[in-house]
Backbone as JSON, one array per atom type, in Angstrom:
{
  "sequence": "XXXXXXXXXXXXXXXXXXXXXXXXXXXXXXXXXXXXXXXXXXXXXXXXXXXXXXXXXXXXXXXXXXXXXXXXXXXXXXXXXXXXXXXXXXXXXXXXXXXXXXXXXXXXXXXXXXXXXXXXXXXXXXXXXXXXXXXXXXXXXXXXXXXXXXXXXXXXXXXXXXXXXXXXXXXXXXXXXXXXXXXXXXXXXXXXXXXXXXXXXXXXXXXXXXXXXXXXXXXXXXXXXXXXXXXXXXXXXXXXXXXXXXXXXX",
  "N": [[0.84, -1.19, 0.0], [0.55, 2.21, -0.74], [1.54, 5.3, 0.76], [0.65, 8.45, 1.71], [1.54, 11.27, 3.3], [0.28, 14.11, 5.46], [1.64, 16.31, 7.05], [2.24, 18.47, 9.58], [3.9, 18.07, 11.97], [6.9, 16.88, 13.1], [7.15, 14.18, 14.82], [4.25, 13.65, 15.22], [3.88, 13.14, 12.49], [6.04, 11.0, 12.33], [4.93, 8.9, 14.3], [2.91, 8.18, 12.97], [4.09, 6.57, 10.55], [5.14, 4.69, 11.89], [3.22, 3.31, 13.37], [1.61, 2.42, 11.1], [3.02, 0.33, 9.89], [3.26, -1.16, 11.43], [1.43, -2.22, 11.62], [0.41, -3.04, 8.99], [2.69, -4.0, 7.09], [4.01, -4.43, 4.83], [3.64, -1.63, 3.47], [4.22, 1.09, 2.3], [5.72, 4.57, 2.5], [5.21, 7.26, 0.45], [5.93, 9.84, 0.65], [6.06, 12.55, 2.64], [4.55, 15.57, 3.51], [4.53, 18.86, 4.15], [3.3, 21.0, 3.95], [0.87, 23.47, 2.68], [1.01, 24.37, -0.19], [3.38, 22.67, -0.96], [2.16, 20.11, -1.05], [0.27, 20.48, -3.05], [1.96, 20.66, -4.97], [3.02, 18.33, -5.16], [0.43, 16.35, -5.6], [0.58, 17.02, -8.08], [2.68, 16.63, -9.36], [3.08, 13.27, -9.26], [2.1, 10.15, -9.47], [-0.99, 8.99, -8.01], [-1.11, 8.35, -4.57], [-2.12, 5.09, -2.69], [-3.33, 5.75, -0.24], [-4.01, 8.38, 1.5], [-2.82, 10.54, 3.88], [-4.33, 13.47, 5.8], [-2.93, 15.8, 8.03], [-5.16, 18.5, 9.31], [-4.7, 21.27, 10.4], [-2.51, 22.87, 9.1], [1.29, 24.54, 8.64], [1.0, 26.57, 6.84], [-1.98, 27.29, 6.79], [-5.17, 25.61, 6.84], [-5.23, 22.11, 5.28], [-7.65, 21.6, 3.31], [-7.85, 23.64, 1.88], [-5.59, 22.31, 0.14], [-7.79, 20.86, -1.58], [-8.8, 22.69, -3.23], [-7.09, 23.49, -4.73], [-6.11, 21.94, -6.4], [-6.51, 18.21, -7.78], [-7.6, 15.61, -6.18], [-7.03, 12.37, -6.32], [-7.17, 10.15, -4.54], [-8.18, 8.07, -1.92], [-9.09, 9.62, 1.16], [-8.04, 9.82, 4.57], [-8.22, 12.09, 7.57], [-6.76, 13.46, 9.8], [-6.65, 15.12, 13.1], [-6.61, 17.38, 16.23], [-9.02, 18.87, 16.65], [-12.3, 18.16, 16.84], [-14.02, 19.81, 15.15], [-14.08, 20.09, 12.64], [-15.18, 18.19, 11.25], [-17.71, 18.07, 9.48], [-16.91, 18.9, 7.01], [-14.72, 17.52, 6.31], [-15.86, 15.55, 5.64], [-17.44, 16.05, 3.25], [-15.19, 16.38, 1.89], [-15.17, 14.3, 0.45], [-13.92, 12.87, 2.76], [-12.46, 9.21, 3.63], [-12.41, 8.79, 6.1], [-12.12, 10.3, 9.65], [-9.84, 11.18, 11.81], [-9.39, 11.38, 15.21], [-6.23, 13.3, 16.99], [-4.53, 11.92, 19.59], [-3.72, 9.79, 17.23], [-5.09, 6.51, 18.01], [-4.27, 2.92, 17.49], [-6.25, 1.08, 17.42], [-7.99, 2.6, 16.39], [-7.25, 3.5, 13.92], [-6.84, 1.05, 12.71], [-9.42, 0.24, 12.22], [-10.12, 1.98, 10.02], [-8.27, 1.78, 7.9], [-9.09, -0.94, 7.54], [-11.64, -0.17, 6.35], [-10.64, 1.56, 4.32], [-9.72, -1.18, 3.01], [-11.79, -2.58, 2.63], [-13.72, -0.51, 0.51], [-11.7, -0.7, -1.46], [-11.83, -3.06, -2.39], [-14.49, -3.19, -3.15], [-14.51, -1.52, -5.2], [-12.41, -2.89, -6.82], [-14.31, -5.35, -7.6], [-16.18, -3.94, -9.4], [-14.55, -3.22, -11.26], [-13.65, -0.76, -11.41], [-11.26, -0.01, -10.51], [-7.92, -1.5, -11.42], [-6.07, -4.98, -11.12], [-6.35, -7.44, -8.39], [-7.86, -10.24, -7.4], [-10.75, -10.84, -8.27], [-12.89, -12.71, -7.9], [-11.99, -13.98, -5.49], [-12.99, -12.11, -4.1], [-15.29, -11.25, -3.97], [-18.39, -11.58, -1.95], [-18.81, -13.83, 0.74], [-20.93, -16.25, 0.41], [-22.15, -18.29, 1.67], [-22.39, -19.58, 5.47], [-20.57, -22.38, 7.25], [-21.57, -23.5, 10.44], [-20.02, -24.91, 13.28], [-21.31, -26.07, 16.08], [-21.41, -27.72, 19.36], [-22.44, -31.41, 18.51], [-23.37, -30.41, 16.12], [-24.01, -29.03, 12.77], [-24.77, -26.59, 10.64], [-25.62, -24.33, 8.02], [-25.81, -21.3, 7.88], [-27.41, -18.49, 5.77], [-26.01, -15.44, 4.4], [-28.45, -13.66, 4.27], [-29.82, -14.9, 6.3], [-28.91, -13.8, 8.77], [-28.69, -11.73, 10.91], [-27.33, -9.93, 12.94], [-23.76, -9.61, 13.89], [-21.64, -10.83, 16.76], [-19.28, -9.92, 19.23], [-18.18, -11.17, 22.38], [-16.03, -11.47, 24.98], [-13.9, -12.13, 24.14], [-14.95, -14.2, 22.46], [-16.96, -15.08, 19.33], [-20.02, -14.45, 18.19], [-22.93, -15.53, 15.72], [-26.04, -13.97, 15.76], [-28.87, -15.2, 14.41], [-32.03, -14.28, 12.32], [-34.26, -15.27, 13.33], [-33.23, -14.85, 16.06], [-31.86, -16.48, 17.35], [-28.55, -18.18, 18.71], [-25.35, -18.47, 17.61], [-22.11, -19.97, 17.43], [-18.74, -18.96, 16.28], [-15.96, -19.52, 14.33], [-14.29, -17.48, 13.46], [-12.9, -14.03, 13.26], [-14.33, -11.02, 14.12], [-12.92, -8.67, 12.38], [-12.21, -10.41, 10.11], [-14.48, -11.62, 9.06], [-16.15, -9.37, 8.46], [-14.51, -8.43, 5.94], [-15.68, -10.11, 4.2], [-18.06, -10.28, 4.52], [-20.82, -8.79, 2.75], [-20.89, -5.45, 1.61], [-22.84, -3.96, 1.34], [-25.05, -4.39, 2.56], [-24.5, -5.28, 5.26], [-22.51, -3.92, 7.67], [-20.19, -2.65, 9.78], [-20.57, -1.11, 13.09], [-19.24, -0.69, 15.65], [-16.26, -1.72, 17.7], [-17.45, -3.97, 18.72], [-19.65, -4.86, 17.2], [-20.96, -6.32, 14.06], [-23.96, -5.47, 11.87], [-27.06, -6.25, 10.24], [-28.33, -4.88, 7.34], [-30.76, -5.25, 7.71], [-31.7, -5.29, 10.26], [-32.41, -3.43, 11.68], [-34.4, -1.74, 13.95], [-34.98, 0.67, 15.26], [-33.43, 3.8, 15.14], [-31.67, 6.28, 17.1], [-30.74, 9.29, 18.5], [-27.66, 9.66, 19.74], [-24.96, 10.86, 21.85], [-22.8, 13.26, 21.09], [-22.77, 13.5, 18.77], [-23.27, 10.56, 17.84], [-24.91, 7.42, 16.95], [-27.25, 5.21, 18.28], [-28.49, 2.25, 17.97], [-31.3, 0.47, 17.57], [-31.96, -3.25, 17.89], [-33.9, -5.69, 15.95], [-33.66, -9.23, 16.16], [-33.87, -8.18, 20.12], [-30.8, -6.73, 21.06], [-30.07, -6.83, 23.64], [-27.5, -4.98, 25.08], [-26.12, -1.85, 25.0], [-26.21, -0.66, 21.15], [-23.86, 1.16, 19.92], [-22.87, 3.56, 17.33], [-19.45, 4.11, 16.61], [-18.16, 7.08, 16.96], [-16.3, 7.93, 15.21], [-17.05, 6.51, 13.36], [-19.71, 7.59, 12.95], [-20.52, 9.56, 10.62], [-20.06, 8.25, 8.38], [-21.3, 5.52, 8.59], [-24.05, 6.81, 8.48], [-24.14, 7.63, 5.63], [-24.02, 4.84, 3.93], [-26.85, 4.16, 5.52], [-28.21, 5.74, 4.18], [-27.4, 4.7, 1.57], [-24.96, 5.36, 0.01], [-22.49, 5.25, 0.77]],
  "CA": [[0.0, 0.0, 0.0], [1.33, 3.33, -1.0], [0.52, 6.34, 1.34], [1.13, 9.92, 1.25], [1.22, 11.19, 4.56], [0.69, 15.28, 4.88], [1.56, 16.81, 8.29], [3.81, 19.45, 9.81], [4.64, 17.8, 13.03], [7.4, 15.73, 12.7], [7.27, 13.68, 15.57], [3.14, 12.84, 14.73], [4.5, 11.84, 11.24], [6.83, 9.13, 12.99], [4.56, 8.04, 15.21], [2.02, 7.76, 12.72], [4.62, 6.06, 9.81], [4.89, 3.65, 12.65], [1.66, 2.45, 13.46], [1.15, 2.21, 9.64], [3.78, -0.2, 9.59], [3.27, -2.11, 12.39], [-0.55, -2.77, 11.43], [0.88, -3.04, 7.52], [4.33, -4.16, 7.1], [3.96, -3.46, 3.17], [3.9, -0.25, 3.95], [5.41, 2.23, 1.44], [5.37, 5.88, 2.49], [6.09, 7.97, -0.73], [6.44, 10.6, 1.12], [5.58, 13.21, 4.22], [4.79, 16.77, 3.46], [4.35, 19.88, 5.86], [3.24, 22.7, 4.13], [-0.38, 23.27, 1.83], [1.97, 23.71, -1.73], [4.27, 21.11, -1.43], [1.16, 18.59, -1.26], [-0.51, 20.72, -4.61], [3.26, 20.69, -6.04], [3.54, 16.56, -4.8], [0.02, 15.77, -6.92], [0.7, 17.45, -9.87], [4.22, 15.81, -10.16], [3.33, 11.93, -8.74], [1.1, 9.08, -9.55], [-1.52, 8.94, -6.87], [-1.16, 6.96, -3.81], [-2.88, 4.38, -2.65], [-4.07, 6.31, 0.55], [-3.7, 9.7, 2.13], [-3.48, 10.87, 5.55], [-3.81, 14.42, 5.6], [-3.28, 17.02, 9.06], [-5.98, 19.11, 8.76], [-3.64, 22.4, 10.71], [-0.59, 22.38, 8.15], [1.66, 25.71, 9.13], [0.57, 27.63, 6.16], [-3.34, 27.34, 7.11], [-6.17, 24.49, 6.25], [-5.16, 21.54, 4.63], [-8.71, 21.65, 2.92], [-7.52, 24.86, 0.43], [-5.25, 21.69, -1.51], [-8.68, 20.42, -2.48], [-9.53, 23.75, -3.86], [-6.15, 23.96, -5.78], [-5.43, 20.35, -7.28], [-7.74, 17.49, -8.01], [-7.03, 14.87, -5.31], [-7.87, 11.57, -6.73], [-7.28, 9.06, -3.85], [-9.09, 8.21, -0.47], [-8.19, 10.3, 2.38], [-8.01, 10.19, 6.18], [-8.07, 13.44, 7.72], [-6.19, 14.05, 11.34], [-6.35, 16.59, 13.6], [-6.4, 17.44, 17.45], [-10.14, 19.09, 16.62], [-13.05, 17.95, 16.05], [-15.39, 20.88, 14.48], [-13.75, 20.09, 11.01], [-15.8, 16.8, 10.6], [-19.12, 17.97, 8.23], [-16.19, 19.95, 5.97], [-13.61, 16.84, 5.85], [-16.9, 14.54, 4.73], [-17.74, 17.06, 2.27], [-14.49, 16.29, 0.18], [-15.47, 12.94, 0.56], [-12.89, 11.75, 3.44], [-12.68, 8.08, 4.51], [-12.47, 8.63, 7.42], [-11.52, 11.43, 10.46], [-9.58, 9.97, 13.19], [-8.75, 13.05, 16.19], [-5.15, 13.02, 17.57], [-3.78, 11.25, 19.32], [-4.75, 8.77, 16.84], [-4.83, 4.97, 18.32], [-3.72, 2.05, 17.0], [-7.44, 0.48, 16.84], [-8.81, 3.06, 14.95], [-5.88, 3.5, 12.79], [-6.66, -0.14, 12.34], [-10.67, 0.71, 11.66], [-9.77, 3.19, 8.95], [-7.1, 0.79, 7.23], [-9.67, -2.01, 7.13], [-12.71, 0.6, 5.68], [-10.04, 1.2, 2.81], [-9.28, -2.51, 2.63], [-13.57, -2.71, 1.87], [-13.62, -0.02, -0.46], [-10.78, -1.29, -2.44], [-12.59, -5.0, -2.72], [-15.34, -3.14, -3.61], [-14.06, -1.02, -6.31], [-12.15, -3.77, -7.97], [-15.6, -5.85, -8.37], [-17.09, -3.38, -9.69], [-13.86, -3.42, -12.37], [-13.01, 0.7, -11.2], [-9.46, -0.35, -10.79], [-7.27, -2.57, -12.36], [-6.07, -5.61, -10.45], [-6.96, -8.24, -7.71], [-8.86, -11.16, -7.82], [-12.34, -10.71, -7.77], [-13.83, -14.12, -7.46], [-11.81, -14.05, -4.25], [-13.3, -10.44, -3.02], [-16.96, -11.63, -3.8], [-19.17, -11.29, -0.4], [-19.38, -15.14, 0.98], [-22.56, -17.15, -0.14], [-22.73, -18.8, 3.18], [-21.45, -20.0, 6.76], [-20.9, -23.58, 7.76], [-21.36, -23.11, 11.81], [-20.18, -26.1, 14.34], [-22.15, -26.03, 17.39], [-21.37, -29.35, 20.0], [-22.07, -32.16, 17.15], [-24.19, -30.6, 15.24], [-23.61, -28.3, 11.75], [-25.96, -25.53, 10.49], [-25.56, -23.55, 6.8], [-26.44, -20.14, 7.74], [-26.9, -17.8, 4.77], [-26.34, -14.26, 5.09], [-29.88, -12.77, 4.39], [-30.75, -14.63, 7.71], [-28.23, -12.79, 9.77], [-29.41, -10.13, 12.14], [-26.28, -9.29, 13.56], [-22.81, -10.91, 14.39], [-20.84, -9.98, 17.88], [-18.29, -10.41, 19.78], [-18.33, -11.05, 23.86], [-15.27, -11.81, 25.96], [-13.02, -12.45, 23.2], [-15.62, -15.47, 21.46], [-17.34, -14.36, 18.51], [-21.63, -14.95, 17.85], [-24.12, -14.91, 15.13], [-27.44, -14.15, 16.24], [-30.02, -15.28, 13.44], [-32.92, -13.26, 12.29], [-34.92, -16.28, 14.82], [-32.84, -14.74, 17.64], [-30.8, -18.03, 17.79], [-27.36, -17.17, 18.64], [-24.14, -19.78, 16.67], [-20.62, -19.51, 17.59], [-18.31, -18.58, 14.96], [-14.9, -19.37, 14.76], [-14.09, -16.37, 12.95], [-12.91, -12.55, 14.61], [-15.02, -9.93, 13.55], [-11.66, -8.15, 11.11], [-11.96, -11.43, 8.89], [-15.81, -11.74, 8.73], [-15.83, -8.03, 7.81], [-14.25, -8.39, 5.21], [-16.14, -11.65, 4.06], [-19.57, -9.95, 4.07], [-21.56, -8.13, 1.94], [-20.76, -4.35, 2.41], [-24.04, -3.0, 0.75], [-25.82, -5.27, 3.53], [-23.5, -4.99, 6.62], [-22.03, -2.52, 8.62], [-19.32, -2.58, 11.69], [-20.84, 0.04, 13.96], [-17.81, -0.58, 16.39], [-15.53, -2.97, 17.54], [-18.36, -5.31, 18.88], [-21.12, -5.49, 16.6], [-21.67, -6.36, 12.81], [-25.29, -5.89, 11.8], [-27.08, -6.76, 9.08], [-29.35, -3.54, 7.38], [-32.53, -5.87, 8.26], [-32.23, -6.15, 11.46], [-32.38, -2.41, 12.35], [-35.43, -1.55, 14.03], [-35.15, 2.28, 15.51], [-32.13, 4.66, 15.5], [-31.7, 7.29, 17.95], [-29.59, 10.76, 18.6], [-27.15, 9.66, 21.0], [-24.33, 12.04, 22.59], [-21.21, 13.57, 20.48], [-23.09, 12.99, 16.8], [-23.14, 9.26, 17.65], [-26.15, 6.93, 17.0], [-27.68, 4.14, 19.01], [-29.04, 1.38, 16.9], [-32.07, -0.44, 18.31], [-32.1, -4.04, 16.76], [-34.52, -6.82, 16.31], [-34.1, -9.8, 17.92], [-32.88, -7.13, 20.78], [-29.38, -7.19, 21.5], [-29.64, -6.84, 25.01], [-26.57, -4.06, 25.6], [-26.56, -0.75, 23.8], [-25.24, -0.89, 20.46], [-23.6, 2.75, 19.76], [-22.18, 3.55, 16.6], [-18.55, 5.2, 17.17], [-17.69, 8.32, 16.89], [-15.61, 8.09, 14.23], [-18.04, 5.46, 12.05], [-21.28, 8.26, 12.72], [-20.87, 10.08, 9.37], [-19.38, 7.07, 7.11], [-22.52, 4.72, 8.8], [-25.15, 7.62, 7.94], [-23.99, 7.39, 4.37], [-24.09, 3.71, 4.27], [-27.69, 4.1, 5.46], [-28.55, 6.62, 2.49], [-27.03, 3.81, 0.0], [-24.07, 6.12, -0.92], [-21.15, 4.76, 1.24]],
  "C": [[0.88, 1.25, 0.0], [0.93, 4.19, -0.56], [1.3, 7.36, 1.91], [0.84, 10.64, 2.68], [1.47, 13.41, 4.34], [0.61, 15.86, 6.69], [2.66, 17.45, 8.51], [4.27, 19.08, 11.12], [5.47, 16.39, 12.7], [7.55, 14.65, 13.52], [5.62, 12.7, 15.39], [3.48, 11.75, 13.54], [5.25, 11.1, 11.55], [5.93, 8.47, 13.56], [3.26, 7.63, 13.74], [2.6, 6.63, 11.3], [4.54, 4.46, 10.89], [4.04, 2.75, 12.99], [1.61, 1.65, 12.34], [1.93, 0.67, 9.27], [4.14, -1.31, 10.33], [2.13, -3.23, 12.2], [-0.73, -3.05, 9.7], [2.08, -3.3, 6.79], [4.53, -3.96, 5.99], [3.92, -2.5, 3.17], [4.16, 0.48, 3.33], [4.51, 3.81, 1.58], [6.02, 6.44, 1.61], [6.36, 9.31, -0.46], [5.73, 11.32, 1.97], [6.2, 15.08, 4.2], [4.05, 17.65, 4.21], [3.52, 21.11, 5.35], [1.63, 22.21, 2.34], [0.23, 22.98, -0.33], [2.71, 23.61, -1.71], [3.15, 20.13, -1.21], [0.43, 19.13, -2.43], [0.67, 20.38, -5.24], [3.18, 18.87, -6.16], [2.36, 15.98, -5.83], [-0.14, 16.19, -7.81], [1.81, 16.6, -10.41], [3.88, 14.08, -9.5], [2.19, 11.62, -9.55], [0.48, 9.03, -8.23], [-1.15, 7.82, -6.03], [-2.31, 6.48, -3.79], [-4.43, 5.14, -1.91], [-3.13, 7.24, 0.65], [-3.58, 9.99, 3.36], [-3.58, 12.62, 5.58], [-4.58, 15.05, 7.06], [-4.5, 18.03, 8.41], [-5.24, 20.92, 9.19], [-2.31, 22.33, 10.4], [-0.35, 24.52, 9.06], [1.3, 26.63, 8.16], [-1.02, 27.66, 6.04], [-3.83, 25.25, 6.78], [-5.85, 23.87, 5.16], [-6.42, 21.49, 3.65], [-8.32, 22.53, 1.61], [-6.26, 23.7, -0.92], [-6.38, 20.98, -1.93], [-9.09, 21.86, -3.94], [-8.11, 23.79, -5.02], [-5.73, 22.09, -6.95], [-6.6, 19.13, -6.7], [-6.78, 15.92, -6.45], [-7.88, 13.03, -5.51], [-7.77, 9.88, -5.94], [-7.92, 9.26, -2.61], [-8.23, 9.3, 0.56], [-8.9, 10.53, 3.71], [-7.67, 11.38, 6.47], [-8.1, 13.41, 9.41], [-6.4, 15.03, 11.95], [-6.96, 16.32, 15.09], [-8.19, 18.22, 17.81], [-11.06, 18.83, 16.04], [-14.7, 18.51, 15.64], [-14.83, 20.69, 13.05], [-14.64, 18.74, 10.69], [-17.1, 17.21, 9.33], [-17.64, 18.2, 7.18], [-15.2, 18.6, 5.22], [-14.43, 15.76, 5.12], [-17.49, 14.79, 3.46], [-17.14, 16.87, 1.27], [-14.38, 14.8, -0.06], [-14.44, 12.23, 1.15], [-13.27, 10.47, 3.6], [-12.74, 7.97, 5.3], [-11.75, 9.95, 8.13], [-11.46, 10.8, 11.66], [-8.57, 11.67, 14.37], [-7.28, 12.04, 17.02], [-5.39, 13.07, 19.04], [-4.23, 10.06, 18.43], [-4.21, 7.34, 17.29], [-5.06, 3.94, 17.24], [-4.89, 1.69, 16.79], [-8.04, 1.17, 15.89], [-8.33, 3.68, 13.87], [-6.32, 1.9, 11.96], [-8.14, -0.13, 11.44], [-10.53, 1.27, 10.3], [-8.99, 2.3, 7.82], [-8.54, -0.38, 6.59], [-11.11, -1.4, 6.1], [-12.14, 0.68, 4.46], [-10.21, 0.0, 2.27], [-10.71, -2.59, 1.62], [-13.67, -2.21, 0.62], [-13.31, 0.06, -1.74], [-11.37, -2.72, -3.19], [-13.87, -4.15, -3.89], [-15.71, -2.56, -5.5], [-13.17, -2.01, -7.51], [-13.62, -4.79, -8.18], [-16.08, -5.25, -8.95], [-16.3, -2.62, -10.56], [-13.62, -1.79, -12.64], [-11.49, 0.82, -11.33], [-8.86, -1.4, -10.83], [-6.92, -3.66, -10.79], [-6.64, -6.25, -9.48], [-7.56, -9.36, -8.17], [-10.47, -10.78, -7.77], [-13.48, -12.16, -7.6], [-13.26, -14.17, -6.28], [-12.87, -12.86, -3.16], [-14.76, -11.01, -3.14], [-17.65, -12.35, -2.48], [-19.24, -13.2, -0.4], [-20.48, -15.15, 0.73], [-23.14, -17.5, 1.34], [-21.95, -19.36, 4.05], [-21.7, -21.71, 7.19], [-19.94, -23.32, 9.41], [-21.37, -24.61, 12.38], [-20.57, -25.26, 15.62], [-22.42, -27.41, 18.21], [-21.39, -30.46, 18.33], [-22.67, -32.25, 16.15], [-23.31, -29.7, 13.78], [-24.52, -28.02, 11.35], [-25.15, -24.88, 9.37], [-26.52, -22.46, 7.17], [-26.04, -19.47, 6.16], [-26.53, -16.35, 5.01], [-27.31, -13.32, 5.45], [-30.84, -13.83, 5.83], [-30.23, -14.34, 8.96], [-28.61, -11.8, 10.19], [-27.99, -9.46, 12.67], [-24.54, -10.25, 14.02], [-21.97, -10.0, 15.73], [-19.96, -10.79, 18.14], [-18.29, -10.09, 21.47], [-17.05, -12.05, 24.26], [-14.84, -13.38, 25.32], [-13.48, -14.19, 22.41], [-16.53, -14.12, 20.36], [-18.75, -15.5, 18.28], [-22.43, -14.49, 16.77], [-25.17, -14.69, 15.79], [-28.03, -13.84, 14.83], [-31.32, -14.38, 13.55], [-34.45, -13.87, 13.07], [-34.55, -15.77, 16.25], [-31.96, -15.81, 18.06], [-29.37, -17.78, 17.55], [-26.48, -18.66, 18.57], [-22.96, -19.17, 17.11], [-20.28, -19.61, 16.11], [-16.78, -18.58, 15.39], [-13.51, -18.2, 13.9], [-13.84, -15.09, 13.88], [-13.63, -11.52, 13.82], [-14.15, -8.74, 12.72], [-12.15, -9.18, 10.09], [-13.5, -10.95, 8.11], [-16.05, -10.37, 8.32], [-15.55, -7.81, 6.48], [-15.04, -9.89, 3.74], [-17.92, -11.17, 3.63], [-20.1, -8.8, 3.01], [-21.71, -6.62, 2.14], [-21.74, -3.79, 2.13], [-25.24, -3.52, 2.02], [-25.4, -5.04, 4.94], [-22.93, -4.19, 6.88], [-21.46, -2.81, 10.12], [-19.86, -1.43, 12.02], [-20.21, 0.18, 14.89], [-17.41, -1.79, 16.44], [-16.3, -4.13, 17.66], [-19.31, -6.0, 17.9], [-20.91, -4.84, 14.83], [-23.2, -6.03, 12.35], [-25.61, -5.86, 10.11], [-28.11, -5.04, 8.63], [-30.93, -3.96, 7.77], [-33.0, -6.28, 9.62], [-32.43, -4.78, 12.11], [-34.18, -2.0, 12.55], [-35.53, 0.1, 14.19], [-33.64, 2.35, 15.61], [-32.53, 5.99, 16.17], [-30.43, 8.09, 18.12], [-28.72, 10.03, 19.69], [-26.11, 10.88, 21.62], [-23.13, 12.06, 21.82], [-21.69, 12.96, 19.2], [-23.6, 11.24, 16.97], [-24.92, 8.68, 17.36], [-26.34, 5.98, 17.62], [-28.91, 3.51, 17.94], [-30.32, 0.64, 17.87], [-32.38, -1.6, 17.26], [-33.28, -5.03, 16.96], [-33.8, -7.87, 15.45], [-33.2, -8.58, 18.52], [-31.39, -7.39, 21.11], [-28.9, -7.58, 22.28], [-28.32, -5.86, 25.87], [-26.97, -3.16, 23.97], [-25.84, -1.03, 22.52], [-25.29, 0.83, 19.5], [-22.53, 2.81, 18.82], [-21.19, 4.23, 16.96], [-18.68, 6.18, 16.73], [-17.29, 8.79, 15.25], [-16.17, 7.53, 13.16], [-19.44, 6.39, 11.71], [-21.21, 8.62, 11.16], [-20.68, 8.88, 8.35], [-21.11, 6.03, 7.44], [-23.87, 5.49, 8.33], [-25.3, 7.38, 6.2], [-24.54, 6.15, 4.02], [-25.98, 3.74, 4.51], [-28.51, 4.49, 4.47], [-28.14, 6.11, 1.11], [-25.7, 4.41, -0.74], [-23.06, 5.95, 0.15], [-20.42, 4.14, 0.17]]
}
């Protein structure tokens, strides 16, 4: 993965080359710029990366003014220590906005939303390479349970979780299957026009949503049927990308 990293602290840009590299060992940073034109000068003269990260407080103002000057034609994460820039950074269609300090999980969140994206865009023969009979959403699950075996499909999934580090379907019956799967794999395994991580715990399916509600800091609270039984609160960082997603245009 090739990724263009745009920030003026140089100590963030290590720590954040790091992560990248820890959680990506392919890794290739093509480079790490500080200032608003040297990142218009960088895509006029390069081949786009893969991904972006871009500070949103560079030292010569708002990273936002290189949308206005040069066409920016890859995904981009958008950093920063505040978060009143979020409608504006969704606007130029970020992937994601992760507030500093940014952690390793949702460094990891963000990474795997690309990963989707990317699957999704090569099926759908946007960009060159991959397999695509591999990337195509599983058909169906063969679940052991004691000595029995069950072929769930996915349209009768309600939701899939994870509790104290085991991982559960619960069927659109309410009948809950172990899974010897971690909710990263299966993620990537399902059907993204259908499914949705709303945080680290909970997969759901779009048919199992019964009510959504305002919760606190933008976030939403999902009410599902069968009930879940604990809240299930979209993050922070997933509210705007999951809204989309609901509106069919994620």
């Amino acid at each position: 993965m090739r990724i263009l990293i745009i920030e003026d602290e140089p100590s963030a840009a290590k720590r954040l080359q790091k992560m990248l590299r820890e959680l990506e060992p392919t890794t290739d940073v093509v480079g790490v710029i500080e200032t608003i034109q040297g990142t218009v000068d960088w895509f006029k003269g390069n081949e786009p990366p893969d991904l972006a990260f871009f500070d949103i407080q560079l030292a010569d103002g708002e990273s936002f003014l290189v949308f206005d000057r040069v066409d920016v034609p890859c995904p981009v994460i958008f950093t920063t220590a505040y978060d009143e820039h979020a409608l504006r950074a969704f606007k130029v269609n970020a992937l994601d906005y992760l507030l500093k300090p940014v952690g390793k999980d949702e460094l990891r969140d963000a990474l795997d939303r690309w990963e989707r994206m990317h699957v999704v865009r090569d099926k759908s023969g946007l960009v060159g390479g991959g397999d695509t009979e591999a990337a195509a959403p599983i058909k169906r699950f063969l679940i052991r349970y004691g000595d029995h075996f069950r072929v769930v499909e996915p349209k009768d999934i309600a939701y899939i979780y994870s509790m104290e580090k085991s991982t559960f379907l619960r069927t659109i019956e309410g009948k809950d299957l172990p899974m010897d799967e971690s909710l990263d794999r299966l993620e990537k395994q399902l059907d993204p026009e259908k499914f949705y991580r709303i945080n680290r715990q909970v997969i759901i399916h779009f048919q199992c949503i019964k009510e959504l509600l305002a919760y606190s800091k933008s976030r939403v609270k999902v009410i599902m049927d069968p009930p879940f039984g604990q809240d299930a609160v979209v993050s922070s960082e997933r509210s705007a990308d999951f809204k989309r997603w609901l509106a069919g245009s994620a």
